[in-house]
Backbone and ligand atoms as CSV (ligand in chain L), in Angstrom:
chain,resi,resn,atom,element,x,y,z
A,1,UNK,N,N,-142.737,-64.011,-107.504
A,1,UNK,CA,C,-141.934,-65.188,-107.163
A,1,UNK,C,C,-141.297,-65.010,-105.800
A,2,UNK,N,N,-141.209,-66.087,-105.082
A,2,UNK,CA,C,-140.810,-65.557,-103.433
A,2,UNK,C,C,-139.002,-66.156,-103.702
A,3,UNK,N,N,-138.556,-65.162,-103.201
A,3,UNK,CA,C,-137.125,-64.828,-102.888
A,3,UNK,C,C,-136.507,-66.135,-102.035
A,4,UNK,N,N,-135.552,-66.604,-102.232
A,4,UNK,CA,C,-135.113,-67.407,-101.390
A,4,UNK,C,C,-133.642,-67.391,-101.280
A,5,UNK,N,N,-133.510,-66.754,-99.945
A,5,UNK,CA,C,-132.094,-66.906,-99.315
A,5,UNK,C,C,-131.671,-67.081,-98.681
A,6,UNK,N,N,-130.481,-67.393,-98.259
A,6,UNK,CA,C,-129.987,-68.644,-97.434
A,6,UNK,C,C,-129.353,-67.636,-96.624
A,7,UNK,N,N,-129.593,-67.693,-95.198
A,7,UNK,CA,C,-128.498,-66.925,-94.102
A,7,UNK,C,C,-127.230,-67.632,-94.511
A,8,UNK,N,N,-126.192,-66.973,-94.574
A,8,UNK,CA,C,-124.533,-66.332,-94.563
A,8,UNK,C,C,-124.129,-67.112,-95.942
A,9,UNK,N,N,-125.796,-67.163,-96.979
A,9,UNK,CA,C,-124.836,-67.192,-98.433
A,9,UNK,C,C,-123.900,-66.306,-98.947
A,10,UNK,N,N,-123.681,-65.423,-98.589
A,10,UNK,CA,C,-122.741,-64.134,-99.131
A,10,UNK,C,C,-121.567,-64.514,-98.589
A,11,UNK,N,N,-121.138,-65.165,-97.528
A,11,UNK,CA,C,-119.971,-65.988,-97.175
A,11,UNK,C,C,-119.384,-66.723,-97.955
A,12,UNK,N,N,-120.187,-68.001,-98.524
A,12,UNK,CA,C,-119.667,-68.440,-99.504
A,12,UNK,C,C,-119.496,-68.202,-100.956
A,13,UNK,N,N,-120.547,-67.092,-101.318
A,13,UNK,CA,C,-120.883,-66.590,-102.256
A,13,UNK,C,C,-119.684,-66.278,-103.040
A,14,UNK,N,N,-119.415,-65.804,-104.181
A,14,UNK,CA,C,-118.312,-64.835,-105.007
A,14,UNK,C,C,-118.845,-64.272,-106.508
A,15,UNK,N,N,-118.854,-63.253,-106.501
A,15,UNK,CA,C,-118.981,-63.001,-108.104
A,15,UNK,C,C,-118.107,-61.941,-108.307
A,16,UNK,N,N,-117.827,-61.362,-109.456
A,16,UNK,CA,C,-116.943,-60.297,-110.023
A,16,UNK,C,C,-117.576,-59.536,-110.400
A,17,UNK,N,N,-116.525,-58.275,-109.930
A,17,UNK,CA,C,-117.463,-56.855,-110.434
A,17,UNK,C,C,-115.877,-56.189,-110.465
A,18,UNK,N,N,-115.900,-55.211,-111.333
A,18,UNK,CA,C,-115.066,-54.484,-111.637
A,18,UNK,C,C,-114.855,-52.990,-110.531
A,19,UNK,N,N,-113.636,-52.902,-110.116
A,19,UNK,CA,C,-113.160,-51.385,-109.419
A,19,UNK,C,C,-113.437,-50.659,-110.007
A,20,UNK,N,N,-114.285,-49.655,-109.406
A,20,UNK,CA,C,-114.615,-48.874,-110.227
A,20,UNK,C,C,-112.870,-47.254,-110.358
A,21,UNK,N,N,-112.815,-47.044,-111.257
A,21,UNK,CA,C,-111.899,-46.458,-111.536
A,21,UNK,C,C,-111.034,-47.145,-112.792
A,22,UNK,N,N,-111.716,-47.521,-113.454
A,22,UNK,CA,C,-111.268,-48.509,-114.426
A,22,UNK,C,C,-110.955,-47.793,-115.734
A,23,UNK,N,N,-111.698,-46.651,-115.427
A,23,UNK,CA,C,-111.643,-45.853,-116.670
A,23,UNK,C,C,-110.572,-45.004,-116.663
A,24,UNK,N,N,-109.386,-44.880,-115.819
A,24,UNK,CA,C,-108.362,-44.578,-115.897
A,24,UNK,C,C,-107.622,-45.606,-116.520
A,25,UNK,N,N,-106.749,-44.508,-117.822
A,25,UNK,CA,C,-106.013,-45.884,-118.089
A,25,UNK,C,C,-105.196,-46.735,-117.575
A,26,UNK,N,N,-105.552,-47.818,-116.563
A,26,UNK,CA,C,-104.719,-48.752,-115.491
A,26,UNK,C,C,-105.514,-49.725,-115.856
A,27,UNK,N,N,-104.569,-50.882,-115.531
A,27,UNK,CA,C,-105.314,-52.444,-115.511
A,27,UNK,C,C,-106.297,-52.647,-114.574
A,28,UNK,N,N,-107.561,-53.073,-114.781
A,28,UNK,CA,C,-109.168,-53.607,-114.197
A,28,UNK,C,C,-108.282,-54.430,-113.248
A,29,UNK,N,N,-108.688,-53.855,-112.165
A,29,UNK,CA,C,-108.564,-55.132,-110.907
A,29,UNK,C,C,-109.733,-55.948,-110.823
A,30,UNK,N,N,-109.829,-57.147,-110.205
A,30,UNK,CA,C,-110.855,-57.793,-109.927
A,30,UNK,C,C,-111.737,-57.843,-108.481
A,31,UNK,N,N,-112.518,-57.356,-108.422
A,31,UNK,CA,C,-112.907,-57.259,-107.352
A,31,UNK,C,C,-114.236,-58.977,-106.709
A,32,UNK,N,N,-113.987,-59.288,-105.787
A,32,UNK,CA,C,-114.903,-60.346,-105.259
A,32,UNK,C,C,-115.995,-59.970,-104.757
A,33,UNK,N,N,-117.504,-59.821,-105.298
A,33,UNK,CA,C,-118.597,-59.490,-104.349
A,33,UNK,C,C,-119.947,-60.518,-104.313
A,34,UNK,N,N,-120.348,-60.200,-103.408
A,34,UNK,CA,C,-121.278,-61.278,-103.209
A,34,UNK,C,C,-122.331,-61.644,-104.030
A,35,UNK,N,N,-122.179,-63.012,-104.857
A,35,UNK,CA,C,-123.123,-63.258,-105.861
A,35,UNK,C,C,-124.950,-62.416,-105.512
A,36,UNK,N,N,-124.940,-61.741,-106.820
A,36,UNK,CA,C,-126.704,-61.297,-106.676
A,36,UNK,C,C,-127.525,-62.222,-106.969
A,37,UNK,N,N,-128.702,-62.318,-106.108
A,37,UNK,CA,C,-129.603,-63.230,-106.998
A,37,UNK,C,C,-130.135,-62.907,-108.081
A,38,UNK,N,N,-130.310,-63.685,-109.253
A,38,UNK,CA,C,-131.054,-63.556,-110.558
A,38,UNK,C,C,-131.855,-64.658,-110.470
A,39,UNK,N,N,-133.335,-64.305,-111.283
A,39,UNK,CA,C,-134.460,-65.533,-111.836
A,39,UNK,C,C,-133.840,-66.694,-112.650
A,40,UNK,N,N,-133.999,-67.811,-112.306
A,40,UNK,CA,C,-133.839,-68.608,-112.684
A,40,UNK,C,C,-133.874,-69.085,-114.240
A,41,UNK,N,N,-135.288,-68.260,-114.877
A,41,UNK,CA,C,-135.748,-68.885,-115.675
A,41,UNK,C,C,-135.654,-68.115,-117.124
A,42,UNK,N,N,-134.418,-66.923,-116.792
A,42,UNK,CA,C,-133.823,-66.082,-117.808
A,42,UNK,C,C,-132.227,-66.271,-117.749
A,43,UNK,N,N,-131.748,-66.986,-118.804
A,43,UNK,CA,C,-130.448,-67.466,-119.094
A,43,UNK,C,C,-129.726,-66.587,-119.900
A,44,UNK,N,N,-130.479,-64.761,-120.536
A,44,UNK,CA,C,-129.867,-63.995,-121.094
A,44,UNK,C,C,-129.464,-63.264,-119.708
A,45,UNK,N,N,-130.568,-63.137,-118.811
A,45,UNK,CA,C,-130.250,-62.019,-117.265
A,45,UNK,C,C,-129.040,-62.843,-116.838
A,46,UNK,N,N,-129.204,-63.853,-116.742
A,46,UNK,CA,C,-128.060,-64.754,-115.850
A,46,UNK,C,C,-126.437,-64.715,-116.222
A,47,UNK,N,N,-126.989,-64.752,-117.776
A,47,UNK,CA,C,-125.634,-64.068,-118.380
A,47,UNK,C,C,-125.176,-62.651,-118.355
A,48,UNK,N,N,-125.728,-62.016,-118.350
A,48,UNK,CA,C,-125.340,-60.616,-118.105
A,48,UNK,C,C,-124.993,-60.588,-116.787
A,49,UNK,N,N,-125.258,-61.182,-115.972
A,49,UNK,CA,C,-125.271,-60.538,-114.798
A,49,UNK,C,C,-123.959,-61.301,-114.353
A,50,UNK,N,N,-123.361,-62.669,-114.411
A,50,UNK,CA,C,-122.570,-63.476,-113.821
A,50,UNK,C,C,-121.420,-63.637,-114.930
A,51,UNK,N,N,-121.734,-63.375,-115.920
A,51,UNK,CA,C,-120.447,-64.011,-116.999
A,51,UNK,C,C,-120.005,-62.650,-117.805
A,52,UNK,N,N,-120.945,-62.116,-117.997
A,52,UNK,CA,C,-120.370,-61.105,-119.543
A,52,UNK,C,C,-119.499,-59.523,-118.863
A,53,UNK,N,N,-119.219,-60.328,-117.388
A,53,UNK,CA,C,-118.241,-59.151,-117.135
A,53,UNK,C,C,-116.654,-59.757,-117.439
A,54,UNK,N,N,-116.384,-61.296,-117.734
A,54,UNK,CA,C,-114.977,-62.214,-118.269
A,54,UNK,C,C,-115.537,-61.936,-119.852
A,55,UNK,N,N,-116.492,-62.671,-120.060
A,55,UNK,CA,C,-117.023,-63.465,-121.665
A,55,UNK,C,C,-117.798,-62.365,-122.602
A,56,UNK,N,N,-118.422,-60.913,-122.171
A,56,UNK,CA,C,-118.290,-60.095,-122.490
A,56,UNK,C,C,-120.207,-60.204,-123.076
A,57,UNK,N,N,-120.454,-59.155,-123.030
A,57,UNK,CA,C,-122.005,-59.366,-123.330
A,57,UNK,C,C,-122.343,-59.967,-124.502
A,58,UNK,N,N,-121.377,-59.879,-125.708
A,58,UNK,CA,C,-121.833,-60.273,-126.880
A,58,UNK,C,C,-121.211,-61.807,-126.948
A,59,UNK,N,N,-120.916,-61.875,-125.644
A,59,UNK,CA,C,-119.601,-63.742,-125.164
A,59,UNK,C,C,-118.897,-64.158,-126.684
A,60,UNK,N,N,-118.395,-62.846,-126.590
A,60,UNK,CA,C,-117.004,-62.887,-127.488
A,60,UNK,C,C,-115.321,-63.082,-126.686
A,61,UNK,N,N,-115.616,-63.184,-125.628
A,61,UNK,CA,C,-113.926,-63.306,-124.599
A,61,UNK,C,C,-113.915,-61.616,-124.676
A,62,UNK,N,N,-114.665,-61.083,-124.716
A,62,UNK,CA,C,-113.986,-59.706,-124.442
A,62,UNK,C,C,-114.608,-58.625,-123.187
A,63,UNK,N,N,-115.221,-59.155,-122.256
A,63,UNK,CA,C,-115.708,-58.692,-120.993
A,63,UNK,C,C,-114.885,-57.707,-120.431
A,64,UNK,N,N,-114.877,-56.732,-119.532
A,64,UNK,CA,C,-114.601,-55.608,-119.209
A,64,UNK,C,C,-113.289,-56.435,-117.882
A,65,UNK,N,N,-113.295,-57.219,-117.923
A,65,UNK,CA,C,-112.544,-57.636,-116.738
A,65,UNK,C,C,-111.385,-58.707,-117.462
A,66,UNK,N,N,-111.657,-59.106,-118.475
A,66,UNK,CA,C,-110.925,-59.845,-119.435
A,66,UNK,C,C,-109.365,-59.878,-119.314
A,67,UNK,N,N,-109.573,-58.376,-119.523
A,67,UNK,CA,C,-107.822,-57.876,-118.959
A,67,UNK,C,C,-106.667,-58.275,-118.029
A,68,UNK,N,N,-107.908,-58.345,-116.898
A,68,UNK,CA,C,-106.973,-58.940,-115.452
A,68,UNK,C,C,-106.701,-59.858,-115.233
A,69,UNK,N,N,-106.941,-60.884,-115.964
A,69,UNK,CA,C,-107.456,-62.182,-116.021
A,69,UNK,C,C,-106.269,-62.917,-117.032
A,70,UNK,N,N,-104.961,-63.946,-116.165
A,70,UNK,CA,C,-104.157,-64.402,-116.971
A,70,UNK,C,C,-104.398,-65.531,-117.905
A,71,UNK,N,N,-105.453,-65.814,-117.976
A,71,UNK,CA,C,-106.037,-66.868,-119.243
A,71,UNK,C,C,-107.298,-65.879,-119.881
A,72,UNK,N,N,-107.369,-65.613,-120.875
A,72,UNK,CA,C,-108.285,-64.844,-121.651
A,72,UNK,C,C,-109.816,-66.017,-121.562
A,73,UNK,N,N,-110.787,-64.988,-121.223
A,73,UNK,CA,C,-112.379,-65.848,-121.584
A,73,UNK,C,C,-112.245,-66.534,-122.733
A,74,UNK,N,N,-112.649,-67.424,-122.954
A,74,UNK,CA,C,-113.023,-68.416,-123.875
A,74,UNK,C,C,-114.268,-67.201,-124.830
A,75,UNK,N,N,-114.534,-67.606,-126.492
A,75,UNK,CA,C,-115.013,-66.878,-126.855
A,75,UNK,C,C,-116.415,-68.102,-126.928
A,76,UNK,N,N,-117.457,-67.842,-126.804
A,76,UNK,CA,C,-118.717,-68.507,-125.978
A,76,UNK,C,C,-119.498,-68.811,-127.327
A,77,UNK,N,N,-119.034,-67.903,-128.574
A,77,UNK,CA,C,-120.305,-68.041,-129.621
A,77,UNK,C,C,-119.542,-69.043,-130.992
A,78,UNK,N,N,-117.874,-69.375,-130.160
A,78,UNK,CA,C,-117.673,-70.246,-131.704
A,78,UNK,C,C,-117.469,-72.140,-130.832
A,79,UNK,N,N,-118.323,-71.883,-129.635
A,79,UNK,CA,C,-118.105,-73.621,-129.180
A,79,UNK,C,C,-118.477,-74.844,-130.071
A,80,UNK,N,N,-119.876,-74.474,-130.885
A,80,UNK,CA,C,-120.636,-75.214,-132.056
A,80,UNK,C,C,-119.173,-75.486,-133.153
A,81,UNK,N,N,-118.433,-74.170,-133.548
A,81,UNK,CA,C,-117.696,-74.347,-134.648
A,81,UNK,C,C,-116.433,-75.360,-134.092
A,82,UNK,N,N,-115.963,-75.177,-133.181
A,82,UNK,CA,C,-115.019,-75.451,-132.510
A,82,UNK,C,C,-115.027,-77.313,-132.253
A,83,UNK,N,N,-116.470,-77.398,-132.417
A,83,UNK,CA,C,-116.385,-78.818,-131.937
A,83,UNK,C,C,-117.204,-79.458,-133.455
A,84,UNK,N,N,-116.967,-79.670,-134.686
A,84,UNK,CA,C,-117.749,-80.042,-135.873
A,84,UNK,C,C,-118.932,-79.611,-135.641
A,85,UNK,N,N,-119.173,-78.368,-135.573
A,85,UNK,CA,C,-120.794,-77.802,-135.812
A,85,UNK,C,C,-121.794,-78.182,-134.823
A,86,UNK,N,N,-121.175,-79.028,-133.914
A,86,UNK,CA,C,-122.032,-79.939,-132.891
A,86,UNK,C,C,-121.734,-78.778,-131.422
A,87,UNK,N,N,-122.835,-78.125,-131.235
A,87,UNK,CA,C,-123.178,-77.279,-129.756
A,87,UNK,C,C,-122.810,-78.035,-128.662
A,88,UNK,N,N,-121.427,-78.284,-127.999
A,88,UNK,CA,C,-121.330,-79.234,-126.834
A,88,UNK,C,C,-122.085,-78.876,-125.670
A,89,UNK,N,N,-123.156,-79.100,-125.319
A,89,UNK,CA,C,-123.628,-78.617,-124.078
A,89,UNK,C,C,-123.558,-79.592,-122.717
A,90,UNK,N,N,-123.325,-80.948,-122.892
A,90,UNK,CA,C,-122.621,-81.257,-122.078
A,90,UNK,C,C,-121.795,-80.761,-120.786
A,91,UNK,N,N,-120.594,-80.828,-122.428
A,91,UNK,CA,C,-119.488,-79.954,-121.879
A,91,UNK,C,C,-119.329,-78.638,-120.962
A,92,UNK,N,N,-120.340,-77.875,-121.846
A,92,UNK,CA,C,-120.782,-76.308,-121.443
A,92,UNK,C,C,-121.540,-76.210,-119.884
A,93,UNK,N,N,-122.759,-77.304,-119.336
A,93,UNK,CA,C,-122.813,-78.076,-118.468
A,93,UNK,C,C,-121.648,-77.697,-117.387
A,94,UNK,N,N,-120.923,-78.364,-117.692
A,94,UNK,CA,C,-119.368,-79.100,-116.285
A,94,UNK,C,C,-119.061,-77.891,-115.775
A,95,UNK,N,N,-118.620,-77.207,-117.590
A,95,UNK,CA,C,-117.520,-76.314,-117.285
A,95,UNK,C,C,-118.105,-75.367,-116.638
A,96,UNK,N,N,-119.816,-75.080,-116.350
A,96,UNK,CA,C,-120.437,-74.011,-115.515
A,96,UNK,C,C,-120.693,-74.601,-114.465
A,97,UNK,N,N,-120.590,-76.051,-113.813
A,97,UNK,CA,C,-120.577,-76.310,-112.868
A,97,UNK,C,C,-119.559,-76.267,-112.168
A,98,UNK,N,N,-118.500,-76.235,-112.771
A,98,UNK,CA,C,-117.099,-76.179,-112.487
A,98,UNK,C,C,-116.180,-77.711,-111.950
A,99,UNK,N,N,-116.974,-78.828,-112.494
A,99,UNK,CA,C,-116.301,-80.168,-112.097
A,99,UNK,C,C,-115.233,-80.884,-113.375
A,100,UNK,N,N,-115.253,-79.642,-114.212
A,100,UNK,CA,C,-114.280,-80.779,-115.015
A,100,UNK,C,C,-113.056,-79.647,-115.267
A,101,UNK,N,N,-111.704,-80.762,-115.189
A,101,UNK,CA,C,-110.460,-79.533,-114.951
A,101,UNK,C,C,-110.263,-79.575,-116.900
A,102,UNK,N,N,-110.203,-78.758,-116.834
A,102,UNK,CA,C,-109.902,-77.984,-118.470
A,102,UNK,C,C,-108.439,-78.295,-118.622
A,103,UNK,N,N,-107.614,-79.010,-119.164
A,103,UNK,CA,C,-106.231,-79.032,-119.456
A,103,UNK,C,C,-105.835,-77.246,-119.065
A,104,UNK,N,N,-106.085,-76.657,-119.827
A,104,UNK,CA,C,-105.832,-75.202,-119.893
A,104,UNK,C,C,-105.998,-74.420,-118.399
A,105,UNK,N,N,-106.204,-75.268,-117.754
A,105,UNK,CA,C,-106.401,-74.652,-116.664
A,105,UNK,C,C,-106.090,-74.922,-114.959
A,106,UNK,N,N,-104.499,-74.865,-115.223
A,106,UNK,CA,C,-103.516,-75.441,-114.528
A,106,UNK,C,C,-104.019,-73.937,-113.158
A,107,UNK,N,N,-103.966,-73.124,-113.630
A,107,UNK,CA,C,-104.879,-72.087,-112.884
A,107,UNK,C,C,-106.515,-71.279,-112.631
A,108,UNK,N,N,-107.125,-71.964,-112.401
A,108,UNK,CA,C,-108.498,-71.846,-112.917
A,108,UNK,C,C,-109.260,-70.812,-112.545
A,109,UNK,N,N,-109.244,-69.893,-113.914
A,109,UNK,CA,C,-109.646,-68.746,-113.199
A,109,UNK,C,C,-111.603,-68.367,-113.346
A,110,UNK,N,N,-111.943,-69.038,-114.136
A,110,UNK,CA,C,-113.558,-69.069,-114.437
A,110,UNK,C,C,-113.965,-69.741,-112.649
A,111,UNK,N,N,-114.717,-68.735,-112.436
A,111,UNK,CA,C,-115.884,-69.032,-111.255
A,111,UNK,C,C,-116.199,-70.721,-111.498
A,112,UNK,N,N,-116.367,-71.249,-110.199
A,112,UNK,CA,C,-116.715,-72.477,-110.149
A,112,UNK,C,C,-118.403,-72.211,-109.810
A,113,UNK,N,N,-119.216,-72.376,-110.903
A,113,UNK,CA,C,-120.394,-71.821,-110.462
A,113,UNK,C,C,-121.656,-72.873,-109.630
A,114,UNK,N,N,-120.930,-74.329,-109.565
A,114,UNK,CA,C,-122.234,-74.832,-108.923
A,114,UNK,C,C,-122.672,-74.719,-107.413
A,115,UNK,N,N,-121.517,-74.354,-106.247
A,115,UNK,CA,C,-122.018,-74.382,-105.222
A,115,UNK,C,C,-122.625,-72.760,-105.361
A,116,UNK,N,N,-122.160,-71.656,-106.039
A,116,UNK,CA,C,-122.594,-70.563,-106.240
A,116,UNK,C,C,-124.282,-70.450,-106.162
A,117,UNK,N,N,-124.680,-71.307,-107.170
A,117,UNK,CA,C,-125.724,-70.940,-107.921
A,117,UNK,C,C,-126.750,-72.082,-107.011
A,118,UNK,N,N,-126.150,-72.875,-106.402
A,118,UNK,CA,C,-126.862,-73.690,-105.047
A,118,UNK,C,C,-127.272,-72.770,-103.744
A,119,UNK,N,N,-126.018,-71.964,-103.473
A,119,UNK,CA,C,-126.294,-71.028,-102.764
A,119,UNK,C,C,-127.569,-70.048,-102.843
A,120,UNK,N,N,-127.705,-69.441,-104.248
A,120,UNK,CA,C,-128.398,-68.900,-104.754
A,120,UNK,C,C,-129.470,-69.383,-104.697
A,121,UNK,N,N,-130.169,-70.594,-105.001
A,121,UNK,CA,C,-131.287,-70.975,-105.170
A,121,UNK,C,C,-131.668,-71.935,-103.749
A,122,UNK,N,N,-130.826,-71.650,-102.731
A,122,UNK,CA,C,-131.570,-72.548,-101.394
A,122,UNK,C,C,-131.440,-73.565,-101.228
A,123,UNK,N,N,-130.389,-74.405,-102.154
A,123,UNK,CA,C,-129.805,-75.627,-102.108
A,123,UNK,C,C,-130.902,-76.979,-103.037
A,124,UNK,N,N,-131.749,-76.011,-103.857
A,124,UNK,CA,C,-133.012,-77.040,-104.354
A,124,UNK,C,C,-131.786,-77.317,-105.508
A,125,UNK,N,N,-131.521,-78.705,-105.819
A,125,UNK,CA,C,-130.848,-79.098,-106.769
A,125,UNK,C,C,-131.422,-78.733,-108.546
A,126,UNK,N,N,-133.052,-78.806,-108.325
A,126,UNK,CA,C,-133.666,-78.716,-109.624
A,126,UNK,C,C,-133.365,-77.214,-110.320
A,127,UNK,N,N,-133.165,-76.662,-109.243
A,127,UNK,CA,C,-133.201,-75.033,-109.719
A,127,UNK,C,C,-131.594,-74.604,-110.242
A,128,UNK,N,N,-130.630,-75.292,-109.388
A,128,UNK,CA,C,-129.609,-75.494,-109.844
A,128,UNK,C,C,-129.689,-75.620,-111.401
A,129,UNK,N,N,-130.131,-77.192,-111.583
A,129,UNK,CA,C,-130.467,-77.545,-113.661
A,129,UNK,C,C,-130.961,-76.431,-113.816
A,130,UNK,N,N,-131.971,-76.019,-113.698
A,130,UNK,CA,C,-132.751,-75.003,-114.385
A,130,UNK,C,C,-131.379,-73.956,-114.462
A,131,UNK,N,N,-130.894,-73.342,-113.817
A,131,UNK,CA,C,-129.886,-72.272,-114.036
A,131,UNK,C,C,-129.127,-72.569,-114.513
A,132,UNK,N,N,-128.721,-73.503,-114.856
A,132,UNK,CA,C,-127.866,-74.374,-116.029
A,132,UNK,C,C,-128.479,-74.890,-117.263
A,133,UNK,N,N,-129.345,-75.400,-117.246
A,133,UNK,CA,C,-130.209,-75.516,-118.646
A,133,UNK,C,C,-130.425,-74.210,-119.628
A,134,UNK,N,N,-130.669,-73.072,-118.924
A,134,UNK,CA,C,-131.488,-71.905,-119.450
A,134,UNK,C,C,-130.086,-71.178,-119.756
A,135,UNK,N,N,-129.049,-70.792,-118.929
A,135,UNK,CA,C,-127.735,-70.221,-119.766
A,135,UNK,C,C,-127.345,-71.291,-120.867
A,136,UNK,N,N,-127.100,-72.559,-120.820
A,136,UNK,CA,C,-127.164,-73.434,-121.956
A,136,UNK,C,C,-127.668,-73.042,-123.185
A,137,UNK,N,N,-128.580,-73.065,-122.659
A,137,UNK,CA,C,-129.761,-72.824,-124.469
A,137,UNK,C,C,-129.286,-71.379,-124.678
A,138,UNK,N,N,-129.513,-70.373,-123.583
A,138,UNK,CA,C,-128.722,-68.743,-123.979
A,138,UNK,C,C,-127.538,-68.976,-124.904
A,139,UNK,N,N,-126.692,-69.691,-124.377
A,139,UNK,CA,C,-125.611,-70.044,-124.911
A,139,UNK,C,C,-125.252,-70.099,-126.395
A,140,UNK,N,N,-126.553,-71.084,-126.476
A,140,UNK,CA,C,-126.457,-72.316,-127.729
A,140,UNK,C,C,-126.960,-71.138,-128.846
A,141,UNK,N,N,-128.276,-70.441,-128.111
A,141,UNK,CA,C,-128.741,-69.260,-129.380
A,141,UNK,C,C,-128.260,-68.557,-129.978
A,142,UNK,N,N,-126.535,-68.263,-129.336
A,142,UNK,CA,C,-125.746,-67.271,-130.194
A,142,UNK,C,C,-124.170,-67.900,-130.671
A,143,UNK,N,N,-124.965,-69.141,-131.040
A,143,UNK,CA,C,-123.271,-69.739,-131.820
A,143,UNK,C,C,-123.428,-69.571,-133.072
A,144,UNK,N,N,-122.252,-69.033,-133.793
A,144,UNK,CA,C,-121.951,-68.863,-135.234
A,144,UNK,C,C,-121.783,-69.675,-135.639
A,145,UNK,N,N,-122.637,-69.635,-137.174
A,145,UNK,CA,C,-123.052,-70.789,-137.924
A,145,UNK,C,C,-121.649,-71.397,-138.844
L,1,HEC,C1,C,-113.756,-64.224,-113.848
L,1,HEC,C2,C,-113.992,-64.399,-115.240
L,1,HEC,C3,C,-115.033,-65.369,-115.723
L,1,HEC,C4,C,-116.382,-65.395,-115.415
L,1,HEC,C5,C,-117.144,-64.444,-114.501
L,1,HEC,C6,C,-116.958,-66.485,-116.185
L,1,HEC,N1,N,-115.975,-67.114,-116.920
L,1,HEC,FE1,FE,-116.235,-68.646,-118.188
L,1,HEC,N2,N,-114.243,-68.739,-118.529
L,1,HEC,C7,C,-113.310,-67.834,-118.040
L,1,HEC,C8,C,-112.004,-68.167,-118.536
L,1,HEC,C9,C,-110.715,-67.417,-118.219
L,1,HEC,C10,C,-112.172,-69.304,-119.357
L,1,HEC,C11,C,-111.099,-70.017,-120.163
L,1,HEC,C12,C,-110.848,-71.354,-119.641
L,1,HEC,C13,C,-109.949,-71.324,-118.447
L,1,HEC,O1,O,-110.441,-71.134,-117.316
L,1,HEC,O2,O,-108.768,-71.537,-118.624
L,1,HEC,C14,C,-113.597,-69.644,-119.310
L,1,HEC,C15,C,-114.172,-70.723,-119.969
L,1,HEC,C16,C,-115.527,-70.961,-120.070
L,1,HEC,C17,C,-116.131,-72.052,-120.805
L,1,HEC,C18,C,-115.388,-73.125,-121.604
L,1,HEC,C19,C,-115.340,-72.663,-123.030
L,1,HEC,C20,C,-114.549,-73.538,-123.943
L,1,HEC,O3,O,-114.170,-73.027,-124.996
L,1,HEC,O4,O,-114.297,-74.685,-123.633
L,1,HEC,C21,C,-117.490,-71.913,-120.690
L,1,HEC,C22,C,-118.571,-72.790,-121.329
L,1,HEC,C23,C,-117.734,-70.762,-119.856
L,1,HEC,N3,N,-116.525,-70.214,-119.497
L,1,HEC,C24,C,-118.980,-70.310,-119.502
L,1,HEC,C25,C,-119.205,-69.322,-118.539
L,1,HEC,C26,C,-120.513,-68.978,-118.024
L,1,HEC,C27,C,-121.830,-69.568,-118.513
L,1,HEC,C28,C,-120.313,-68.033,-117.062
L,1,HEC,C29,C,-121.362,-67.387,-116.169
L,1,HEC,C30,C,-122.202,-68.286,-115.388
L,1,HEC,C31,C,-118.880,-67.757,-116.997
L,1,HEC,N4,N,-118.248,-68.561,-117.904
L,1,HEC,C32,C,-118.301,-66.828,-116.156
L,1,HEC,C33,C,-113.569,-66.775,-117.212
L,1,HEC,C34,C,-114.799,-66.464,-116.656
């Protein structure tokens, strides 16, 4: 698959990665580094790689960075229960695009991921959906019944 990147995306870029020294017992700082690219067309890689350091690999709210973070991750696998059994993906949609303000989030600390993931993919809008469709369904595969 040919690589596509945009000169001085890492400018606008942001993703989180943890200081390393974390394993002292002290609070996880957050560190800002420049979003990596991931394939599009794996919404478990995409998650690992961009979210499950807040939402935690098993996207229970318990990510390694969770800590630093004055609004706790949302827990990712009870959204189905949370809303009458109905998987909002819509919703799930926005809130990874980052256009809809969450009451709860008078401080918004979840990554605003759509110019991110535009960046990422060269500004093709379709690939954008696609990187949103495919964490979606990732999403949707691990909600408790
Ligand atoms: C820096 C930490 C962080 C990262 C990284 C992160 N999130 Fe979040 N996310 C949060 C926090 C905190 C909330 C709780 C809502 C808020 O912002 O107040 C949240 C909320 C959400 C919600 C809303 C859940 C609900 O119950 O309404 C969804 C969906 C979500 N995140 C998906 C993702 C996805 C998908 C990714 C990766 C592309 C991601 N998040 C990356 C911190 C993060």
């Amino acid at each position: 698959m040919k690589k596509r990147y945009v000169a001085g995306f890492a400018v606008l870029a942001l993703a989180f990665s943890l200081m390393a020294g974390a394993q002292e017992a002290q609070k996880p700082e957050i560190k800002h580094v420049p979003i990596r690219h991931t394939a599009a067309y794996s919404g478990e890689q995409m998650f690992n790689n961009y979210c499950a350091v807040c939402h935690g690999a098993a996207l229970k709210g318990d990510g390694p960075a969770a800590s630093a973070l004055k609004t706790l991750p949302s827990d990712l696998t009870t959204l189905a229960q949370r809303n009458d059994g109905k998987y909002p993906s819509a919703k799930v949609a926005t809130a990874i695009k980052g256009d809809m303000s969450m009451p709860a989030h008078g401080n918004r600390e979840m990554p605003v991921w759509g110019p991110l993931f535009s960046g990422i993919s060269g500004g093709h809008a379709e690939e954008v959906q696609q990187r949103i469709a495919n964490l979606n369904r990732y999403i949707e595969s691990k909600q408790l019944k």
